[in-house]
N, C-alpha and C positions, 0 to 999 in steps of 0.2 A: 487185932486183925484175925481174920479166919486161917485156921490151918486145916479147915476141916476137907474132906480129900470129895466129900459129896456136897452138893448146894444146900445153905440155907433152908431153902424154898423151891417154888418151881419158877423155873426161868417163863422170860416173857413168851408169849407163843403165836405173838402175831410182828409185825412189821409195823416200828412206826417209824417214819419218815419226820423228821421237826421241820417244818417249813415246806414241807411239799416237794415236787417234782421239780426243780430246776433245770433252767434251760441248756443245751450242753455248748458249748463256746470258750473252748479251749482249744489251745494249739501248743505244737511243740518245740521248743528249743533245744538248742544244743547241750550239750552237757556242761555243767555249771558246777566247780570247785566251789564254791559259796553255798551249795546244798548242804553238802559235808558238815560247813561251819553250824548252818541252820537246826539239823539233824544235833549237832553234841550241842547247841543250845537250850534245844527245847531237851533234849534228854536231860540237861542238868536241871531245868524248873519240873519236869514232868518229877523226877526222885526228889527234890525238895519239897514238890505239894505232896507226893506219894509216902513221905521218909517211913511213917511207921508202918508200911506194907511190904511186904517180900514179893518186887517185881522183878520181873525182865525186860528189857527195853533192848528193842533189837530198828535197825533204820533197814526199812522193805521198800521194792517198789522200784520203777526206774530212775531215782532219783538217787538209789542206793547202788549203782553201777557205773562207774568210772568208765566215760566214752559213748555214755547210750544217749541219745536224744529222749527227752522228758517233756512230759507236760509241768507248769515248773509248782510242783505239788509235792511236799515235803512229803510220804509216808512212814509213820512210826506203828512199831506194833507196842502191844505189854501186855504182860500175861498177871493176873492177878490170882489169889489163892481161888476166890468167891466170884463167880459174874453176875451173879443173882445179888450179893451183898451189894448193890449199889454205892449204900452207905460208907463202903469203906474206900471208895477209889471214886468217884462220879462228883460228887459234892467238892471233895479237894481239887480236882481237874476244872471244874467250872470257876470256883475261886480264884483256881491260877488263873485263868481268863482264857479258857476254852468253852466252846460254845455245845452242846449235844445237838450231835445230827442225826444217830442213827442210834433205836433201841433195837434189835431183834433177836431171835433166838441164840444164847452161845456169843453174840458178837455185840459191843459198843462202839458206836465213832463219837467224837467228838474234833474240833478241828476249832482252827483260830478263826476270829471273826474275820478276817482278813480272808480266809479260808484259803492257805497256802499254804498250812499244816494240816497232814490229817493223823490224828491217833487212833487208831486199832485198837482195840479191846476186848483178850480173851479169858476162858480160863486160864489155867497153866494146863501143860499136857495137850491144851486141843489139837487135832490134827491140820488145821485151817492154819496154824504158825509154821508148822514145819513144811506146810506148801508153799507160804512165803518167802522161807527163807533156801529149801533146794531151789526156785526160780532163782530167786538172785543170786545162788552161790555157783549156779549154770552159768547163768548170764556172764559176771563177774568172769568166768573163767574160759568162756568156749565163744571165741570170737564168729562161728561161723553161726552159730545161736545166738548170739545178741544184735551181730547184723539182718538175720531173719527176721528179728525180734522187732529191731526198728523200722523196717522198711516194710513189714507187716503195719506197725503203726500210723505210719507215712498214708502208706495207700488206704486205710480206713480215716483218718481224718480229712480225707479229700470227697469222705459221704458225707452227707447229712445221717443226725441223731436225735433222736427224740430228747432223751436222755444222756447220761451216762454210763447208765446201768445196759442198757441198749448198746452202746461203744464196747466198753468190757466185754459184754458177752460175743462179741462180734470175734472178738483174740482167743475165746477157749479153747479151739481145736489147736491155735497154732501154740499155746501156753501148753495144752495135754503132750502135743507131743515132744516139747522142747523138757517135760517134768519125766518123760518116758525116757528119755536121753540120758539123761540127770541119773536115774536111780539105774541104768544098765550099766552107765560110766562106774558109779558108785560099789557097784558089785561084782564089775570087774575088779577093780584097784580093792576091793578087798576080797577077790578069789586069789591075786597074784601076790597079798601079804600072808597069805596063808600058807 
């Protein structure tokens, strides 16, 4: 496997979508102890298709926060040495019987045909993980932000959406400022260990 700290190759440079634009028609459910289960399942087949790669496997997303109402969509992230190396992570993932939904710059999805898992896929180091994972370590811990969070969600699923992509973008503002919270909280608790 690659340990090399620069790509292969040059990564892809456009957006492709497998399957095209899907219709958006999801809704939210309560919070589900059986995510948890789902999340360390597929993390055990995901490091079994992966074994000869040095990943990280981290469970993102609102499905990875105890109490938050979800759409009920397992997300996992992994960080691989290579995103450009395909080869060495993409082929094993589709074997295990994950499907590819998304190539684009820096980022891979793949997700179960079922499509109630989604895997992330980045470099190592990218700064797109540790976005994922200050939301959910807020959320997780700062009840007045994760009730924002859902009741923000709440009232955006009561529009119509083209997409998904369209939904998502919809929560940026209120996602920037709950990650602005996140990293003041964070700098205080380490001005007062200092």
């Amino acid at each position: 496997m690659s340990t090399h700290s620069n790509p292969r190759r040059p990564d892809v440079t456009a957006v492709e979508l497998v399957g095209g634009i899907e219709p958006f028609a999801l809704t939210l459910h309560e919070y589900d102890d059986r995510w948890v289960t789902v999340y360390l399942d597929h993390r055990s087949r995901i490091r079994t298709a992966l074994e000869a790669a040095t990943i990280e496997i981290e469970h993102i997303g609102s499905t990875s926060v105890p109490g938050l109402a979800a759409k009920p969509i397992v997300d996992i992230v992994i960080t691989v040495d290579d995103i450009t190396a395909e080869e060495d992570y993409l082929d094993a993932l589709l074997a295990a019987g994950y499907v590819l939904r998304v190539r684009e710059p820096g980022h891979r999805l793949v997700r179960t045909p079922a499509r109630d898992v989604h895997v992330h896929i980045y470099q190592r180091h990218d700064p797109a993980v540790g976005e994922y994972l200050l939301l959910r370590d807020r959320l997780r811990t700062d009840h007045d932000d994760r009730d924002l969070y859902e009741n923000t969600k709440r009232e955006l699923m009561t529009r119509s959406w083209v997409d998904m992509d369209a939904y998502a973008d919809a929560k940026t503002e209120v996602i920037r400022a709950i990650k602005e919270r996140a990293i003041a909280a964070r700098a205080a608790h380490d001005d007062q260990r200092v």
